[in-house]
N, C-alpha and C positions, 0 to 999 in steps of 0.2 A: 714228580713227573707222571704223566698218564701213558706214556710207554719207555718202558724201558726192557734191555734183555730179558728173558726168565728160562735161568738155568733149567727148573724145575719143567715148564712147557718143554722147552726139548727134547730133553729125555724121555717123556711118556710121548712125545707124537713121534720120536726115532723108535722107541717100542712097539707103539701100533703099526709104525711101517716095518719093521720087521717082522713081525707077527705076518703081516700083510702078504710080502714079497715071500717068505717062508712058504706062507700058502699055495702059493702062486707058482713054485719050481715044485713043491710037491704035487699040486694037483695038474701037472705039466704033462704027464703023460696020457690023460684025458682030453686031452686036445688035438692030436694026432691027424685027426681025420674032422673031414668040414665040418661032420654031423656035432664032434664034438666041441670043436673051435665057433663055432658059429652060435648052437641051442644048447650046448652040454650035454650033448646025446640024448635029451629028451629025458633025463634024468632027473632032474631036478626033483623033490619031495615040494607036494601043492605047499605046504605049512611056508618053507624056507620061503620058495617063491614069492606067496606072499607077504613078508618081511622083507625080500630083496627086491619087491616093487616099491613098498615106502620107502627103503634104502635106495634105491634109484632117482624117485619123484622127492627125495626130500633135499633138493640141493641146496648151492648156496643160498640161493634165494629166498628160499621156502625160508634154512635156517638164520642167516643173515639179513637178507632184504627184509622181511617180512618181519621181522624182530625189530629193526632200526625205522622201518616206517611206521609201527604201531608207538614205538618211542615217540617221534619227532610230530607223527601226525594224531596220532589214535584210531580212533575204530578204522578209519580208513583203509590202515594194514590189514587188516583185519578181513576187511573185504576180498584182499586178493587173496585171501586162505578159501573163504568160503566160493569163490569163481574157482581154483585150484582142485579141491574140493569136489564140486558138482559136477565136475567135467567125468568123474569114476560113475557115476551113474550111469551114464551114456557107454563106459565101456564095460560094466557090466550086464546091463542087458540089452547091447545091442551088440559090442564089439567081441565079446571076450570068446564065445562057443566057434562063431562062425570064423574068425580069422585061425585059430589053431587047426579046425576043419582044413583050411584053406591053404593054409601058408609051409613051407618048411623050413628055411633059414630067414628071408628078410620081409619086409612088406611088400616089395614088389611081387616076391612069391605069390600072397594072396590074390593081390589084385591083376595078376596074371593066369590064374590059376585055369580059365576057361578058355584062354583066347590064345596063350602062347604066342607073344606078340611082340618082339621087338623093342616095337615104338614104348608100349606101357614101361617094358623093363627100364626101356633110358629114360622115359618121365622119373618114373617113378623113384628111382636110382639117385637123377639130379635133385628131384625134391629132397628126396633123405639126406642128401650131402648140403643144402643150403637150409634144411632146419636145425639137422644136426652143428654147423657151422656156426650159425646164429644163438644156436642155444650154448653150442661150447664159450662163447664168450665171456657171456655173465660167470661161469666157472672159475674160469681162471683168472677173470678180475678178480673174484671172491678171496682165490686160492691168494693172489698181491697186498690183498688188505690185511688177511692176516700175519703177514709176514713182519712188519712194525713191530707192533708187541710181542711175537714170540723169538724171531732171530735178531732183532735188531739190524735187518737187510733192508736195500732197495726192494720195490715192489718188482720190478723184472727177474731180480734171482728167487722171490716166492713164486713168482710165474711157471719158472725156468725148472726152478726144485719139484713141484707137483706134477708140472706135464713129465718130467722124466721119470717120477714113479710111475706113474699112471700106464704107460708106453712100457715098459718092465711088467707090469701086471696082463695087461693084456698080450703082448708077444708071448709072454711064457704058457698062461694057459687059459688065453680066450675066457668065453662068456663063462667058465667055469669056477674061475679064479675069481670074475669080476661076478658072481653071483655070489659067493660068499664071501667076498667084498664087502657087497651091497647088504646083505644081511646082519656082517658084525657093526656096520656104519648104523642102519635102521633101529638095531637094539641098542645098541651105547646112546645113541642119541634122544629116543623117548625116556629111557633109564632115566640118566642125567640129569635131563633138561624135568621129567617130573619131581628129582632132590633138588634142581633148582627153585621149581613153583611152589616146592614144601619151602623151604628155608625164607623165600618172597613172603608169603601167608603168615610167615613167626616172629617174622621183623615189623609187620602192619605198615604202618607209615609214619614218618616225622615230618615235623615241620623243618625248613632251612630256615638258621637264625643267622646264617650271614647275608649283608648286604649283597645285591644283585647289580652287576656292574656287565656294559659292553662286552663282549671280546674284539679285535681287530686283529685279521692276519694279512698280508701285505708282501706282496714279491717285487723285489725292487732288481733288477737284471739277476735274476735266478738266486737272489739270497730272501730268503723268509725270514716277517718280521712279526712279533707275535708282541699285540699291545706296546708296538713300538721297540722291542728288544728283540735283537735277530735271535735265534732259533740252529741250534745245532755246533753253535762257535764257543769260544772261550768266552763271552761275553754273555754269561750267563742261565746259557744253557733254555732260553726261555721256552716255555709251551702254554696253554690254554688252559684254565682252570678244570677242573672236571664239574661238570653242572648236571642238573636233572634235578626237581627238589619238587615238594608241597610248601604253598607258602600260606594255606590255612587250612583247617582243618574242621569239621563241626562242633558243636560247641567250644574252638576254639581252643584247644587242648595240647600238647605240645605234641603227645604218639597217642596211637590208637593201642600198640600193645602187640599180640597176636589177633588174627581176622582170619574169617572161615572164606570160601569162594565165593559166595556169594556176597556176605557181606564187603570183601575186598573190593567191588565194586559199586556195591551202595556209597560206600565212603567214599570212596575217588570222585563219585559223581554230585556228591554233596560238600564237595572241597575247592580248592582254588589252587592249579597247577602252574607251573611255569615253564610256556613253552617258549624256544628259542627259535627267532626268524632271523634267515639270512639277506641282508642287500650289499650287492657289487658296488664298488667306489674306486675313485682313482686319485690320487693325492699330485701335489704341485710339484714332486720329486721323477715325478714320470711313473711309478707302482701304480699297482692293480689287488683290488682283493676284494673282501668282504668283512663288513661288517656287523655280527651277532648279537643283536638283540632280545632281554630276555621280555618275554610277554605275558603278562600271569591272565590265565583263561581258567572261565569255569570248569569244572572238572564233566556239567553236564553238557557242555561243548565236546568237549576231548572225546565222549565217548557217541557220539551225533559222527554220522558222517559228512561228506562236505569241505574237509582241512586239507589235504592233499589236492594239487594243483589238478591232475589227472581228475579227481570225481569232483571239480567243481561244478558240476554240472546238476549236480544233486539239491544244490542251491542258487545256483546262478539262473537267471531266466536267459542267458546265450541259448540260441538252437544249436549252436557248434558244441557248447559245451555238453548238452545234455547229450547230443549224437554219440561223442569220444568217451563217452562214460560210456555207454548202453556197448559201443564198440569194442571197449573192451572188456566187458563183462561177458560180452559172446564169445570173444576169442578164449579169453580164462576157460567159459561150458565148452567150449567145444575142442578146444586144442590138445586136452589129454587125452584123446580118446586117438589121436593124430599123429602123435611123437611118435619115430620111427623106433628110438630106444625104447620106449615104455611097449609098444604093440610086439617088437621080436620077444621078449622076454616071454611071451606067452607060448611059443616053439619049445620051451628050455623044460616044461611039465610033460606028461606021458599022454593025457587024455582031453578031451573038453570038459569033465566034470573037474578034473584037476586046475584048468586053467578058470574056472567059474569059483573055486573056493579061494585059489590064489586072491582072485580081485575081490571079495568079500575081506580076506583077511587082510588084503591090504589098505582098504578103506578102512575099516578098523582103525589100523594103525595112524594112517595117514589121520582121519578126524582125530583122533586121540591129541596126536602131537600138536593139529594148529588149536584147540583149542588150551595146551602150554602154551602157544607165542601169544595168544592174548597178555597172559598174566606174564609171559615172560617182557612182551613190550611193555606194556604198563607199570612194571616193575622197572625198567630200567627208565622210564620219563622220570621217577620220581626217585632213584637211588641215589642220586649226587655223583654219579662216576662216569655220564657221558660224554660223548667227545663230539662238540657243535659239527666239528670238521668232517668226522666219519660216522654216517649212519649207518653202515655195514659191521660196525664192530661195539653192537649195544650191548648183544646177550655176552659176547665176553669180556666184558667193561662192568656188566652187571655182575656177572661172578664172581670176579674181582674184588668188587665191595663185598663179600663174603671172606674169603681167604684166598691167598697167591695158589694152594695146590686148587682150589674149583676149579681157578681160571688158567690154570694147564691143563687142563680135564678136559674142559669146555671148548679150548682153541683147540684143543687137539682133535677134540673129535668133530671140531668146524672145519676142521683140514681133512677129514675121512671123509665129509661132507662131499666133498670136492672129487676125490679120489675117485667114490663110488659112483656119484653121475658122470665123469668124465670116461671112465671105461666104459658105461655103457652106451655114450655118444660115440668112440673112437671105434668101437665092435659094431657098432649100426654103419657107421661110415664104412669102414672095410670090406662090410659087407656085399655094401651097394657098389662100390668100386670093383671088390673080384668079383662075386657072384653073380652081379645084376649085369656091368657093364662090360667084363673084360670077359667071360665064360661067358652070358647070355647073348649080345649084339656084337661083340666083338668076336665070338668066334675062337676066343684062345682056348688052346685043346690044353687041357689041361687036366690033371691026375689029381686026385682027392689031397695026398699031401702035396701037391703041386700047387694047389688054391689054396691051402693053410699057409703054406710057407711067402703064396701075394698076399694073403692078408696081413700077414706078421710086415711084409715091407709096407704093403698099405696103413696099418696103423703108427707107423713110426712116422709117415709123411703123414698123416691126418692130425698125431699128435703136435706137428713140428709145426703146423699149420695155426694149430690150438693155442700154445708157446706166441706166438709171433700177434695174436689178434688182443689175447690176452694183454699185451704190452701196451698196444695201439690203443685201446679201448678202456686204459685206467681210468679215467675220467669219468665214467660213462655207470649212471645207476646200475646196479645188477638187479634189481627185480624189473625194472623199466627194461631191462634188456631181453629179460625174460619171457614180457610181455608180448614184447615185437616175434621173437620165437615161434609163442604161441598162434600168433594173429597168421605169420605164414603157412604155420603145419595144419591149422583148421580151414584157410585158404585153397590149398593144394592138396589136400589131403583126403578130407572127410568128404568133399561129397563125393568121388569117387567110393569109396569102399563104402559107406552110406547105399548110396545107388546100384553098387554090383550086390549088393546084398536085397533088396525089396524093391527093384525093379528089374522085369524081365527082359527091357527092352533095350538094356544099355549097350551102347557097344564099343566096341575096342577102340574105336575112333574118340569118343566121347570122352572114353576116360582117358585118354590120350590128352584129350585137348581142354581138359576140365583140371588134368592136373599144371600144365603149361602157364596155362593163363589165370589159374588161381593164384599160383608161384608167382609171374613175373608181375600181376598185378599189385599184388600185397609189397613183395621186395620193393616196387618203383613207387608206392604212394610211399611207404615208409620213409624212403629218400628225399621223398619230394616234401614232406613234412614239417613241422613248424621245429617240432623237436630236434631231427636230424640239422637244421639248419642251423641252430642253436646250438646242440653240443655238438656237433660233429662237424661244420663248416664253416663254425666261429661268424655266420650270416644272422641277419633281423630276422626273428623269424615269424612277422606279419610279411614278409616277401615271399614267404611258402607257398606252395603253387596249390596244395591241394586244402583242404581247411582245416582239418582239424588230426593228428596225428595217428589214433590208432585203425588201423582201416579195416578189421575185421568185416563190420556190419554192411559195406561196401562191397567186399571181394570173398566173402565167404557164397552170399548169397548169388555171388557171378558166375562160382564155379559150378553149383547147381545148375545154374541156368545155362552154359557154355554145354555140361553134360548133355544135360535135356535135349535142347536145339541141336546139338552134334549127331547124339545116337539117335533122333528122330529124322532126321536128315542121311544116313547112311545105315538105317534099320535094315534093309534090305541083305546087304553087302556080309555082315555078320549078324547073325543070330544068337544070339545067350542061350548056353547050356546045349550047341551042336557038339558032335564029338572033330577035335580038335584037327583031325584029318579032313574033315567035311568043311569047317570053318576057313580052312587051308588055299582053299579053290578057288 
């Protein structure tokens, strides 16, 4: 079978959450006060920092998504490392000095910094609660997929089991807890994952000498039929063969042996792989499914981009296609610079030189690791242990084909994966709820532990929120989910703090109205989309109102332009860089 229980997983991911939640009550009395529940009282050491930024930015997606896309597609995954990736550029040398200058508990902080404004705070507020929203998603699908192979559970109680660690970590001791969270997650995970790209490189490649055959799976009124034998019953218990294979080799040799990095991919691209495509069917019984086809592709295809539905535009002569491609390439540059989680984290250092070597060290890491998921996808297309059905569960499928304890290792710390981006979504949402909206525009008079003690309720209702979409949304890609994330936070986000930073003339109004209409633009194409209409509304999605799904290159450059026109039109009214009593009048 390709899942079954694993004692062994358990135990070391009930370990690391222990380890975890220990942390968590002990460093509980750091938390006390906003300063500390919010930044960790600005304590933070740059070095941790920077390892609990790739432990924040390396979520499911990065670890899962981007593992199972490089699998099933090749270079393609690849791509969203390197958009992932380019987007730290942008935040170190534009975002990193000036927002810590700027800011003291959340993003609105910053971007209010001059104007003391209301309006900004509840913009800015609602945007962090609809990216952070959007992005918790993919999380907690992630946290569902693993749950098969390591508990033998439904995906709603993996859901259900993560968000309530997760909700424990953070009540107990805020971004403190969730920082070195983030950092033992960041280290276990480049560790591992490079004894995984070593043992990949030692094994080289083999040829598959078994015949290549179909898979069919089949829902006939909620019972699963696998190659025609239900699935999960006394009747055999059936499942899906595990595939992935080479089915030739250069001079046509059976194994290459061990292979150096470079060479590992000369050979692949001088080989003949087998990829597996899926088409929907529907039988005379009234069932629905798909059926898996194997495809043997050049190897120097597999590493060509263009195989993934999303960048067919790289090849396609469509103008739609090439637009959604370029669209979300933008969103990838531009969105990490935009994430309300990733931008607070920079509060949590002592200085702006501290928060300048954080992001250096964390790019470090970050490039480090994606360039593992190359060889870690590419290893698992060809290791024989992949699962057609789930591409989210490559790299622990691939470790697996090593020994049963890797692939307890490996899920487990796929599950910290999870852990560590999900507290610092649910600490960024809290934020924006007490700080921004409930003490800023609302007016609630409230006492330092008085705003600790809304956050702690605010993150249980943020997590419970998390729980509940996580459920709704199994279905639903986790890097593709991630994408749409990015495409809103670089919408509603960037040109604002872009703009209050190297323009003088911006004003309260502008970003006001730059952040609104970035947001509800990006949200409403999203929905209006070919994709949404397809996964999410079970509609044709040539019936899609807007053309092509990803809508960054549409509504990022609106929000500019919204700013622009806004603050040029109410210049007068506020001026940048008045003192805030002058501004007032």
């Amino acid at each position: 079978m390709i899942y079954e229980r694993n004692l062994l997983a358990i135990l070391i991911f009930a370990a690391i959450v222990g380890v975890t939640l220990g942390l968590s009550f002990w460093l509980g009395r750091k938390a006390r006060s906003a300063s500390g529940f919010f930044a960790a009282g600005g304590h933070i050491h740059w070095f941790v920092n920077g390892v609990a930024f790739a432990g924040d930015y390396l979520s499911a997606a990065s670890f899962l998504g981007i593992c199972g896309m490089i699998a099933f597609y090749g270079y393609d995954g690849f791509l969203y490392s390197i958009g992932y990736l380019a987007g730290w550029v942008v935040a170190l040398f534009v975002i990193a000095e000036p927002l810590k200058r700027m800011g003291k508990y959340t993003f609105a902080d910053a971007l209010d910094s001059r104007f003391n404004s209301p309006a900004i705070k509840f913009s800015a507020a609602i945007s962090t609660l609809a990216v952070s929203v959007f992005y918790l998603i993919p999380q907690m699908v992630g946290a569902g997929v693993l749950v098969t192979p390591l508990f033998g559970l439904p995906h709603w109680m993996g859901v259900v089991m993560v968000g309530t660690i997760v909700i424990l970590i953070v009540v107990t001791a805020g971004m403190v807890s969730t920082t070195y969270v983030q950092f033992l997650k960041g280290g276990l995970l480049v560790v591992f994952s490079t004894v995984l790209v070593g043992l990949i490189l030692n094994r080289g490649f083999r040829v598959d000498a078994e015949p290549l055959t179909a898979q069919t799976v089949t829902d006939r009124d909620g019972v699963i039929f696998v190659n025609g034998s239900p699935r999960g019953t006394g009747a055999g218990h059936a499942v899906l063969r595990p595939v992935g294979s080479v089915s030739r080799l250069p001079g046509d040799v059976p194994d290459t042996g061990p292979v150096g990095p470079l060479e590992f991919l000369r050979v692949l691209q001088q080989s003949e792989v087998v990829l597996w495509k899926g088409e929907p069917f529907s039988d005379e019984e009234g069932g629905t499914g798909t059926i898996y086809r194997p495809v043997p592709t050049e190897g120097s295809q597999v590493l060509r981009p263009g195989n993934l539905p999303a960048f067919a535009g790289l090849r396609s002569g469509e103008t739609t296609d090439k637009l959604n491609f370029l669209s979300l390439m933008l969103a990838l540059f531009c969105g990490t610079a935009s994430l309300p989680h990733i931008l607070i984290r920079y509060y949590t250092v002592k200085d702006q030189a501290s928060a300048r070597k954080s992001t250096i060290v964390g790019i470090g890491t970050i490039g480090f690791f994606y360039v593992l998921t190359l060889y870690l996808g590419l290893g698992a297309m060809t290791s024989g242990a992949l699962d057609v059905t789930k591409s989210d569960m490559a790299a622990p499928l691939l470790a697996r084909s090593f020994s049963e304890t890797l692939f307890a290792v490996i899920s487990a710390i796929a599950f910290t994966t999870v852990l560590g981006t999900v507290s610092g979504l649910i600490i960024a949402s809290s934020g924006a709820v007490v700080h921004d909206l409930m003490k800023s525009v609302m007016k609630f008079e409230m006492s330092d532990h008085g705003e600790v003690r809304a956050a702690r309720v605010a993150s249980v209702v943020v997590g419970a929120v998390a729980i509940l979409l996580g459920i709704l949304f199994a279905k639903m890609s986790v890097n593709y989910l991630v994408g749409w994330a990015f495409s809103v936070a670089a919408s509603a986000n960037l040109p604002s703090l872009v703009m209050l930073l190297f323009w003088k003339g911006t004003t309260k109004q502008g970003i006001t109205a730059a952040i609104l209409v970035g947001m509800t633009s990006s949200l409403a194409w999203i929905l209006l989309s070919g994709d949404t209409y397809k996964g999410v509304y079970g509609m044709k999605p040539e019936d899609a109102i807007v053309p092509f799904s990803q809508p960054g290159i549409v509504t990022i450059p609106l929000g500019f332009a919204t700013l622009i026109v806004v603050s040029l039109m109410t210049r007068q009214k506020t001026v940048v860089g008045e003192p805030r009593a002058q501004a007032r009048r």
